[in-house]
C-alpha positions as CSV (number, residue, x, y, z in Angstrom):
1,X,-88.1,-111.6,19.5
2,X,-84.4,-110.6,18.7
3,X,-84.0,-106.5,16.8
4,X,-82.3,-107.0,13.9
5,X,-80.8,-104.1,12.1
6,X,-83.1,-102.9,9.1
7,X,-81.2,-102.6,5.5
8,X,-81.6,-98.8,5.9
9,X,-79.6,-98.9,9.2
10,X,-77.0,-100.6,7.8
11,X,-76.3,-98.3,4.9
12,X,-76.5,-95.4,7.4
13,X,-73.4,-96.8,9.5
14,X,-71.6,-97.6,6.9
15,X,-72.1,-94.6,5.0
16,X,-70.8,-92.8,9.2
17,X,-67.9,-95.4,9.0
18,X,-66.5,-94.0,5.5
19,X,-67.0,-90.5,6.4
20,X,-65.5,-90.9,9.9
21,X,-62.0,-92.2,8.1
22,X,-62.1,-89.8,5.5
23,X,-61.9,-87.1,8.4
24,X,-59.4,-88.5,10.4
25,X,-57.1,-88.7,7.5
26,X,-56.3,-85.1,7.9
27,X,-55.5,-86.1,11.8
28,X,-53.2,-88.6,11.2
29,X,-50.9,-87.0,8.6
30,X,-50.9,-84.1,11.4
31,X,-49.8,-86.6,13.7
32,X,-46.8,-87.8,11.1
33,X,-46.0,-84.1,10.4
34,X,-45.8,-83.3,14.2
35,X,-42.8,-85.5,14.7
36,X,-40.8,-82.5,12.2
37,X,-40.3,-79.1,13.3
38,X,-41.1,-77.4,10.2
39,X,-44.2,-76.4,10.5
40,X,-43.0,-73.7,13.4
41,X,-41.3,-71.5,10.1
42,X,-44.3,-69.8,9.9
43,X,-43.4,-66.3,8.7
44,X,-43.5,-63.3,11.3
45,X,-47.0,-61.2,10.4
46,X,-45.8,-58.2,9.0
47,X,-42.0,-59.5,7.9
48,X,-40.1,-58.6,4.7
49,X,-39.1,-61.2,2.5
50,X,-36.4,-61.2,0.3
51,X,-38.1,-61.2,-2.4
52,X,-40.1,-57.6,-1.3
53,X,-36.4,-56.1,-0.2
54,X,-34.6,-56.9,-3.3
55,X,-37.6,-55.3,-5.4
56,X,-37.0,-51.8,-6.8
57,X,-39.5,-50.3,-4.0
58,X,-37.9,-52.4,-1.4
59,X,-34.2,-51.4,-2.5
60,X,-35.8,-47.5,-2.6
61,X,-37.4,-47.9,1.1
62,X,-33.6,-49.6,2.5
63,X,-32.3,-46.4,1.1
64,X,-34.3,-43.7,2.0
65,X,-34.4,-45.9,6.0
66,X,-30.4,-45.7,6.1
67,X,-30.5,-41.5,5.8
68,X,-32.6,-41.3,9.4
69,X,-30.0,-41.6,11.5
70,X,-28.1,-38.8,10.7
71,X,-30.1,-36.7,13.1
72,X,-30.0,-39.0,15.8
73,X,-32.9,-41.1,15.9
74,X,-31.0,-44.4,15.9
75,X,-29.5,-44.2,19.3
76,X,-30.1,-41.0,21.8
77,X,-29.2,-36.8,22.4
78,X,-26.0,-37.1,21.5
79,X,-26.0,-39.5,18.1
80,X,-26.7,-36.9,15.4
81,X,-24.4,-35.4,12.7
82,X,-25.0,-32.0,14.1
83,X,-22.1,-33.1,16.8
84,X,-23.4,-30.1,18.8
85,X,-22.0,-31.9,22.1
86,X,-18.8,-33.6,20.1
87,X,-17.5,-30.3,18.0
88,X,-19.1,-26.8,19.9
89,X,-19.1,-27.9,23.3
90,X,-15.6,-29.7,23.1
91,X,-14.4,-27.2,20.8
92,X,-15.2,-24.6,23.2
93,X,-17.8,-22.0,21.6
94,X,-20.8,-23.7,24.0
95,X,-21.5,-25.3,27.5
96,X,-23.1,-28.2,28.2
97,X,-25.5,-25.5,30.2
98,X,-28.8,-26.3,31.8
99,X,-27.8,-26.7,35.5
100,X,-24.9,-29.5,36.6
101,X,-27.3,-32.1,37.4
102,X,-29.3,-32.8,34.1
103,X,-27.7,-34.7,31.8
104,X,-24.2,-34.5,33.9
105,X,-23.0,-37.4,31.2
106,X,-22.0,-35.3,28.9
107,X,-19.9,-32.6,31.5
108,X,-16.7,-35.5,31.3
109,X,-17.0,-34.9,27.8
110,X,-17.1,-31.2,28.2
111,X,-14.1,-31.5,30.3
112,X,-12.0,-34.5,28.4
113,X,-12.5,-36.7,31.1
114,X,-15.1,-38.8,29.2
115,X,-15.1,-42.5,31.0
116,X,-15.2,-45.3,28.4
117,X,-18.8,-45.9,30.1
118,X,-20.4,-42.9,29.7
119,X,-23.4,-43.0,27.6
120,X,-23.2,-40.3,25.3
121,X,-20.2,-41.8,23.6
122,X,-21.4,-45.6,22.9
123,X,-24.7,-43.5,21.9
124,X,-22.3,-42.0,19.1
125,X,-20.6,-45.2,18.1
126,X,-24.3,-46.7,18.1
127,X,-25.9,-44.6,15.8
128,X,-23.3,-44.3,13.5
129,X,-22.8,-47.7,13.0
130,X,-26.7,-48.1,12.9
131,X,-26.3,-45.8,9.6
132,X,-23.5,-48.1,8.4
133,X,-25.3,-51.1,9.2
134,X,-28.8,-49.9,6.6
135,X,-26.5,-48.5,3.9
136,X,-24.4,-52.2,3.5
137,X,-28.3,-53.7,3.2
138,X,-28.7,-51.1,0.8
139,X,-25.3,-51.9,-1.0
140,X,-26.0,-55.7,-1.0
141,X,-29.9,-55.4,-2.3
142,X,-29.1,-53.2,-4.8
143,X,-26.5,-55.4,-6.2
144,X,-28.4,-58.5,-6.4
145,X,-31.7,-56.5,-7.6
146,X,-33.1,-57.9,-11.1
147,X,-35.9,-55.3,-11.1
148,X,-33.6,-52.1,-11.1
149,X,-32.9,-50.1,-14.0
150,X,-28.9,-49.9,-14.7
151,X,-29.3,-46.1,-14.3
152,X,-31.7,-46.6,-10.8
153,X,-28.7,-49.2,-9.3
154,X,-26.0,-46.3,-10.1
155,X,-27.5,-43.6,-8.7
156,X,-28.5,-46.1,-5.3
157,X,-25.3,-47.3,-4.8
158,X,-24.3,-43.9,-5.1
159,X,-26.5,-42.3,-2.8
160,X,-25.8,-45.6,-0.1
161,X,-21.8,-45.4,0.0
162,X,-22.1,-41.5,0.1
163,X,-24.0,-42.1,3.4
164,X,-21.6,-44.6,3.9
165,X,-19.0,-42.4,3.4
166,X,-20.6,-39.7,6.0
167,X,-21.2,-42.1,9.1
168,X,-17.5,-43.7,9.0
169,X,-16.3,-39.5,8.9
170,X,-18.3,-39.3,11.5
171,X,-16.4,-42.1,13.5
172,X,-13.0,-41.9,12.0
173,X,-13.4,-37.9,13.9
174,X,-14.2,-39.0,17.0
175,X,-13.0,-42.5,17.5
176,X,-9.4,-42.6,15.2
177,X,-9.6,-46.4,14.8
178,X,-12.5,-48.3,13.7
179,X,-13.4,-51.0,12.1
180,X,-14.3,-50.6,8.7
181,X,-17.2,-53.1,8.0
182,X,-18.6,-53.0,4.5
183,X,-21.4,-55.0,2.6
184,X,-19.6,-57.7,2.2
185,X,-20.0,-59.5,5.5
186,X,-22.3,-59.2,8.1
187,X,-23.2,-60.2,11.8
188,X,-21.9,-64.3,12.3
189,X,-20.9,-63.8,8.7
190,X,-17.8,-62.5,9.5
191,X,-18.2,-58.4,10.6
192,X,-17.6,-59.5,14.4
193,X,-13.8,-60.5,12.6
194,X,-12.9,-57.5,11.6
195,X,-10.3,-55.2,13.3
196,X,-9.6,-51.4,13.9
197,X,-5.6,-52.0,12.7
198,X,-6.1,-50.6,9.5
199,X,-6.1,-47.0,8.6
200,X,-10.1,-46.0,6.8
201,X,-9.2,-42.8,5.1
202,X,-8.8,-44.6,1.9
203,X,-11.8,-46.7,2.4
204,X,-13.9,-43.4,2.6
205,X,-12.6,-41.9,0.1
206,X,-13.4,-44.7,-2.4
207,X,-16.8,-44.3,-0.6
208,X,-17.1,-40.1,-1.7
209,X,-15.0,-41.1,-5.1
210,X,-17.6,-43.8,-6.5
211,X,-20.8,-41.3,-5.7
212,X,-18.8,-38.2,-7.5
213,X,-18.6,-40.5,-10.2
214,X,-22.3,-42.1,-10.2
215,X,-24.1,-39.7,-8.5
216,X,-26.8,-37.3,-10.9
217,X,-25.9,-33.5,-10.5
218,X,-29.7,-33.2,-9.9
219,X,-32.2,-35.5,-7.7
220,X,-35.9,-35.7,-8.1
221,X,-36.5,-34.9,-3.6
222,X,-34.2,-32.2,-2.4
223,X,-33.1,-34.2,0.8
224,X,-31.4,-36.4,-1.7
225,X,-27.2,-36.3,-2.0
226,X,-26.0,-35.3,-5.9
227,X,-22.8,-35.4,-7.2
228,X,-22.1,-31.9,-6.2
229,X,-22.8,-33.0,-2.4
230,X,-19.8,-36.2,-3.0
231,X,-17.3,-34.1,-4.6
232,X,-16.9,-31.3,-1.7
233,X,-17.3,-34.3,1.0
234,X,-14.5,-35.8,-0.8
235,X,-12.7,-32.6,-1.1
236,X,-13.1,-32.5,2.4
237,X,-12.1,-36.1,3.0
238,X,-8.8,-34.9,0.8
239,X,-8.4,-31.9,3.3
240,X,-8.4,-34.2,6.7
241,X,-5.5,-36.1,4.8
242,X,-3.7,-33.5,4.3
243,X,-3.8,-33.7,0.5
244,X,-3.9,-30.1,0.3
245,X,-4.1,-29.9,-4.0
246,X,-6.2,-32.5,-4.3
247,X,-8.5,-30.4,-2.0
248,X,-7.9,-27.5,-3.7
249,X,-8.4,-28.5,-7.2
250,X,-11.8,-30.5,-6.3
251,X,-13.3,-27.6,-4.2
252,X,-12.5,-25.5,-7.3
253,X,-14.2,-27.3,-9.5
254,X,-17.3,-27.6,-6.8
255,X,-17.2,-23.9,-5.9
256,X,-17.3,-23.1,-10.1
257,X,-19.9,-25.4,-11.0
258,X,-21.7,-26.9,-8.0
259,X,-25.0,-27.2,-7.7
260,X,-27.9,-28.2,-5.1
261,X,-30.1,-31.4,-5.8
262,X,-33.0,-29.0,-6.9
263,X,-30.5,-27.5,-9.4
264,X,-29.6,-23.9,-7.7
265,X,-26.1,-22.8,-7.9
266,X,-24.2,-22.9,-5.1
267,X,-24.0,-19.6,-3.8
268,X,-24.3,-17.8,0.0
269,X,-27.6,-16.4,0.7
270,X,-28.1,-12.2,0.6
271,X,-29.2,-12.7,4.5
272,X,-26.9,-15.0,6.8
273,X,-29.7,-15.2,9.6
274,X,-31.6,-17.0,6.6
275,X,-29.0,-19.5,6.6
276,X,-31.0,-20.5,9.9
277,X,-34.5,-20.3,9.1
278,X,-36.6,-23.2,8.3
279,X,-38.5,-21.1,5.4
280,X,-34.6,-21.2,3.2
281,X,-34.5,-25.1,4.1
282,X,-32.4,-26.3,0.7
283,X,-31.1,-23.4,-0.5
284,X,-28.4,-22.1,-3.1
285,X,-26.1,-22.3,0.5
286,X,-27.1,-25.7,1.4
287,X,-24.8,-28.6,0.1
288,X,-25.9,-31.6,2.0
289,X,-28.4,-31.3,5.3
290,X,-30.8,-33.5,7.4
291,X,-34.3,-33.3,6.4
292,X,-37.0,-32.3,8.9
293,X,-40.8,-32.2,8.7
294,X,-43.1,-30.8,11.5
295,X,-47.0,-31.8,11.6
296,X,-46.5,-35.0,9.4
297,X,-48.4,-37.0,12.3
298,X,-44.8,-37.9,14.4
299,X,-42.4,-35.7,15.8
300,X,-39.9,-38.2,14.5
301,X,-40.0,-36.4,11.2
302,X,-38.8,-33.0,12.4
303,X,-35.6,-32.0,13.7
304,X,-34.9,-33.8,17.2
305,X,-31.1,-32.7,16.9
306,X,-32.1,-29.6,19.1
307,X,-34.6,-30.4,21.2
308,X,-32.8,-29.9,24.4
309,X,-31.5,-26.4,23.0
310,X,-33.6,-24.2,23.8
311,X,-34.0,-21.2,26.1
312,X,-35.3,-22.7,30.2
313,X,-38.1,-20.8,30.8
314,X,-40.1,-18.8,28.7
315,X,-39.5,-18.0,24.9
316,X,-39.5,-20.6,22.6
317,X,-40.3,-24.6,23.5
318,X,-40.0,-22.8,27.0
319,X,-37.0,-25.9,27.4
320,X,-34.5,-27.2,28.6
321,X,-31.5,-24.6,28.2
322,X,-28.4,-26.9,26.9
323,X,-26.2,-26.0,24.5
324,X,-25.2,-22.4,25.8
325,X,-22.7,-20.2,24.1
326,X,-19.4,-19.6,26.0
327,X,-17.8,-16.5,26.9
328,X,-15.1,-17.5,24.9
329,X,-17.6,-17.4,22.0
330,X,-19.2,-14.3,23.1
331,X,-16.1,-12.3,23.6
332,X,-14.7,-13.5,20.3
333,X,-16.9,-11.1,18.4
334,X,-14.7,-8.3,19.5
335,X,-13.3,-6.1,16.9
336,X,-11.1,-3.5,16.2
337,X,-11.5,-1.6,12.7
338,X,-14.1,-3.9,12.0
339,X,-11.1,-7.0,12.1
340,X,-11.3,-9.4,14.6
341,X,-8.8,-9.6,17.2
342,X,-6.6,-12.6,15.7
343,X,-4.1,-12.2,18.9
344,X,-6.6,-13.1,21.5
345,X,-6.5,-9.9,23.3
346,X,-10.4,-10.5,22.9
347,X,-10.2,-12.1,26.4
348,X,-8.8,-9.6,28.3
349,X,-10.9,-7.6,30.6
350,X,-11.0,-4.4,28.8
351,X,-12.1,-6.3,25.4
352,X,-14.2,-8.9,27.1
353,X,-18.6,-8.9,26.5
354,X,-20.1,-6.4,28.8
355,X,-22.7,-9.0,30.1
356,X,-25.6,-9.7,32.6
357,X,-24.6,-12.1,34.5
358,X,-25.5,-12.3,38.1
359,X,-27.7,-9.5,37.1
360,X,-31.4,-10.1,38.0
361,X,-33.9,-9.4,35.0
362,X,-36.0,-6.6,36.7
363,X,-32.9,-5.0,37.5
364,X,-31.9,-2.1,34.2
365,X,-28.9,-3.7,32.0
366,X,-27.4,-2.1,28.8
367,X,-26.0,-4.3,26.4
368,X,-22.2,-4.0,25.2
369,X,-22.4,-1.5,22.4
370,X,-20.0,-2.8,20.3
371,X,-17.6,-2.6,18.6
372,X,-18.7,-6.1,17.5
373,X,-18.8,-8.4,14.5
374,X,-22.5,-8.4,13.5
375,X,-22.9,-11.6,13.1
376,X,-23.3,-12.0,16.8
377,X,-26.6,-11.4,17.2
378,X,-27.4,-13.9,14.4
379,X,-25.4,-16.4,16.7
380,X,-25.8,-15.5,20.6
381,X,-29.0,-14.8,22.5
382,X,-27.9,-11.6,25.0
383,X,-30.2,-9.7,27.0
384,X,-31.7,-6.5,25.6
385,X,-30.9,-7.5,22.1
386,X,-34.4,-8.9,20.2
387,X,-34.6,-12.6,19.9
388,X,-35.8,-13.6,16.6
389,X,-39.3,-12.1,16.7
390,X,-39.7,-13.2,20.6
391,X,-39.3,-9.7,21.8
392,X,-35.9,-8.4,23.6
393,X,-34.0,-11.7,25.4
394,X,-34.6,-10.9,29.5
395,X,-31.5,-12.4,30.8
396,X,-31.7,-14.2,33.6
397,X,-35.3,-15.0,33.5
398,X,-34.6,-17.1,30.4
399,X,-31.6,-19.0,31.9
400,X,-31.9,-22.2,33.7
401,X,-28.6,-21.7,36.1
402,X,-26.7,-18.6,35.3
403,X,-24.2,-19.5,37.7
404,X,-23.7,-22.8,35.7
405,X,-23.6,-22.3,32.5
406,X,-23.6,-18.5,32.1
407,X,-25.8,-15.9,30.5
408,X,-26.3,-16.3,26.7
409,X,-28.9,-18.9,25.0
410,X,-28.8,-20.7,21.6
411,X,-30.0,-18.5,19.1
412,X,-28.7,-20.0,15.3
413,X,-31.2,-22.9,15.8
414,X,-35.0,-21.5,17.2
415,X,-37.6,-21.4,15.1
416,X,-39.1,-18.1,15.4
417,X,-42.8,-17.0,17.1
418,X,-44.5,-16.8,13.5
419,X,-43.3,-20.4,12.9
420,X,-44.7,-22.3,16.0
421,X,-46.9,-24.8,15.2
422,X,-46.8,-24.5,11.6
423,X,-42.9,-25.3,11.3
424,X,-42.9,-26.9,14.2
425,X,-44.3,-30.3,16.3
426,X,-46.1,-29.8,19.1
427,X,-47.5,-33.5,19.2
428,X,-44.6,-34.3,21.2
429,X,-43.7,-33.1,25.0
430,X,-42.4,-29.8,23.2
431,X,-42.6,-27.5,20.6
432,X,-38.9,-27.7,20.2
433,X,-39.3,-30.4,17.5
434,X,-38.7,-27.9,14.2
435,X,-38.9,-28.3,10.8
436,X,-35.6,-26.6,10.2
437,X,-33.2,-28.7,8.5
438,X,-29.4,-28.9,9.5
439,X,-26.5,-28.1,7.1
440,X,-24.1,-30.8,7.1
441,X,-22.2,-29.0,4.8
442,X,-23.3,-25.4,4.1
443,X,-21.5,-23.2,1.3
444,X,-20.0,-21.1,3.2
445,X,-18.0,-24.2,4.9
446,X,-16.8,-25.2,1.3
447,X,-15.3,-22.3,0.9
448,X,-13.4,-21.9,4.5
449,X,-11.9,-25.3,3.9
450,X,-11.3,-24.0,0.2
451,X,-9.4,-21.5,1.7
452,X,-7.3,-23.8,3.7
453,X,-6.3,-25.7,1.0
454,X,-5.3,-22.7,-0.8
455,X,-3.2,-21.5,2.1
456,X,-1.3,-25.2,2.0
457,X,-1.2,-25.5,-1.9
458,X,-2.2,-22.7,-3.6
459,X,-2.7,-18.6,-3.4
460,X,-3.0,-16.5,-0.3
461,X,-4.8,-14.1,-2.2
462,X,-7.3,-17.0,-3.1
463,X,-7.8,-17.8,0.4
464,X,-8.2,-14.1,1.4
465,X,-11.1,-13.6,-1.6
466,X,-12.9,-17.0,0.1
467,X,-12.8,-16.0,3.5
468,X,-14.1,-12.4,2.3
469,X,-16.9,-13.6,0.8
């Protein structure tokens, strides 16, 4: 006897059939999509949009991203605005020190036989041009931002071609001729174009101008640049020109009514060792410096400018002795009358540092009595005078190779005993990460150029009260 399916069966298989093609839709218009390659622009996980940059939090977060690096975090040792390397050790008040073989890059440099390979320098070019790179983001965010306040988009673009302003300083120093990229091309939009034939100067100025103009005279964070900041950067801008009375005449005006972002009037501190202490960060001397924070959960927040600077073997950080003050710099503390010796005579045998070198540290050493400027024990760890709070410097024992880079440490720049671990990191491979902020521009170096441009266009008696004070 044949089966034949029952009525129930029937409706079952059909009822399969409809449900099979109702799921295989979904396959097939996979299958006609699949022949496009759209569906790969699948947003990165974690990626910005446009949308989130151009937003007032997003144009804030650009800014506050194109002041790190400043202090060298963009690129290596030798990228920072301190310019410890470029300006002391060039400049010949510090060695390279350690011992010849660590970090021997930067000894062409010392010597001015840098190779146009060496590291240090395209570390330089790097991170300044890192910081030029997040301020013409900034620039071009703010400007097409709807969600900014007029008053929030003039103090931005104020703050951005300040730090604008700094980073192509920084270059036009070092380099002379560079090209001056702003926000209005970038990478394959036409920055790869653009040549080093044309003179900057103006093109920074404009940069210090526009934030003197826009900039608030008071900020809500203390890290942040003011007006006050601008005008004696563009004073000093004037000054590397050689347009001594503008110089003059804007220093004036900043040295009369200038005032820090937290709204203290500019003025040196009673101290000058507190000009170095991380407890007077943004003080009444302080005119623009890098922020640092130590114990915020990454040693990327304090001070990494310094980190090699510190004395070899024992003392603070306990590493890795760079950055040693030169005889030069030691003997140049020399006085007569308590007036330094302008002639030079401070280098000649009879005037020159009674020092320790060669001397071991268990063998008896008296320090050079003086007469001296003061200020050198603020400036120059020698043996038998106290470090900070660390106790009396030992000499030798505190020097990595005595023979190399002779016999005085850093001393402007160490945090001091009472400060370890509560101003400074220690989540890192050293202690040496501080909370002290660096002075890009301290008061006392508004009025020393101040001075200079009274010398070139104004009154020597003017210059003489400034360098006084």
């Amino acid at each position: 006897m044949e089966n034949k399916p029952t009525k129930k069966l029937i409706e079952m298989k059909n009822i399969f059939r409809k449900k099979t093609a109702i799921l295989l839709i979904p396959v097939f218009m996979l299958g006609a999509f699949a022949c496009k390659d759209s569906f790969l622009d699948v947003p990165v996980t974690g990626q910005l949009t446009e949308e989130t940059l151009r937003s007032a939090k997003g144009v804030e977060g650009l800014l506050i991203g194109a002041y790190a690096p400043m202090n060298g975090r963009a690129a290596g040792w030798f990228s920072g605005s301190s310019n410890w390397l470029w300006g002391s050790v060039t400049g010949g008040e510090a060695n390279k020190g350690s011992n010849a073989g660590d970090q021997a890059v930067a000894v062409p440099v010392q010597r001015f036989e840098t190779e146009p390979g060496n590291f240090p320098i395209n570390d330089k070019w790097k991170g300044m041009f890192e910081g030029v790179a997040r301020t013409n983001i900034v620039i071009r965010n703010a400007n097409i931002s709807t969600e900014l306040s007029d008053a929030n988009k003039k103090r931005i673009l104020g703050e951005a071609r300040f730090l604008r302003g700094h980073y192509y300083f920084e270059l036009r120093k070092l380099f002379n001729k560079v090209p001056f990229v702003d926000e209005t091309v970038d990478y394959k939009t036409g920055a790869e174009k653009v040549t080093n034939e044309a003179e900057i100067w103006p093109k920074i100025e404009a940069d210090f101008k526009f934030a003197y103009d826009n900039l608030p005279e008071t900020q809500p964070a203390a890290g942040r640049a003011n007006k006050w900041a601008a005008g004696a950067y563009l004073a000093k801008t004037y000054l590397y020109q050689k347009k001594y009375p503008d110089a003059r005449t804007l220093f004036t005006t900043v040295i009369d009514q200038g005032q820090t972002t937290n709204g203290k009037k500019y003025a040196l501190l009673a101290k000058y060792s507190d000009a170095f202490n991380a407890e007077f960060d943004n003080s009444s001397e302080s005119v623009f410096a890098i922020q640092a924070a130590a114990n915020t959960g990454s040693a990327d927040n304090a001070n990494p400018e310094f980190v090699l600077n510190f004395p070899y073997n024992g003392g603070p950080a306990g590493c890795c002795g760079f950055f040693q003050p030169s005889f030069e710099m030691a003997n140049s503390f020399r006085t007569a009358g308590g007036l330094p010796l302008l002639d030079g005579s401070y280098n000649l045998p009879a005037n020159a540092l009674k020092t320790d070198q060669g001397i071991q540290s268990n063998v008896a050493f008296t320090p050079d009595a003086g007469p001296l400027d003061p200020r050198i024990d603020h400036s120059i760890g020698r043996r038998g005078i106290p470090y900070l709070d660390w106790g009396p410097h030992p000499g030798l024992a505190w020097i990595r190779d005595q023979s190399y880079g002779g016999p005085f440490a850093p001393k402007k720049f160490i945090y001091y005993k009472a400060q370890e671990n509560t101003l400074t990191d220690g989540s890192s491979w050293t202690k040496g990460y501080t909370a002290m902020n660096y002075n890009i521009i301290r008061f006392a170096d508004v009025l020393l150029m101040a001075a200079e441009a009274e010398v070139e266009a104004g009154s020597l008696a003017q210059a003489q009260e400034y360098v006084n004070m």
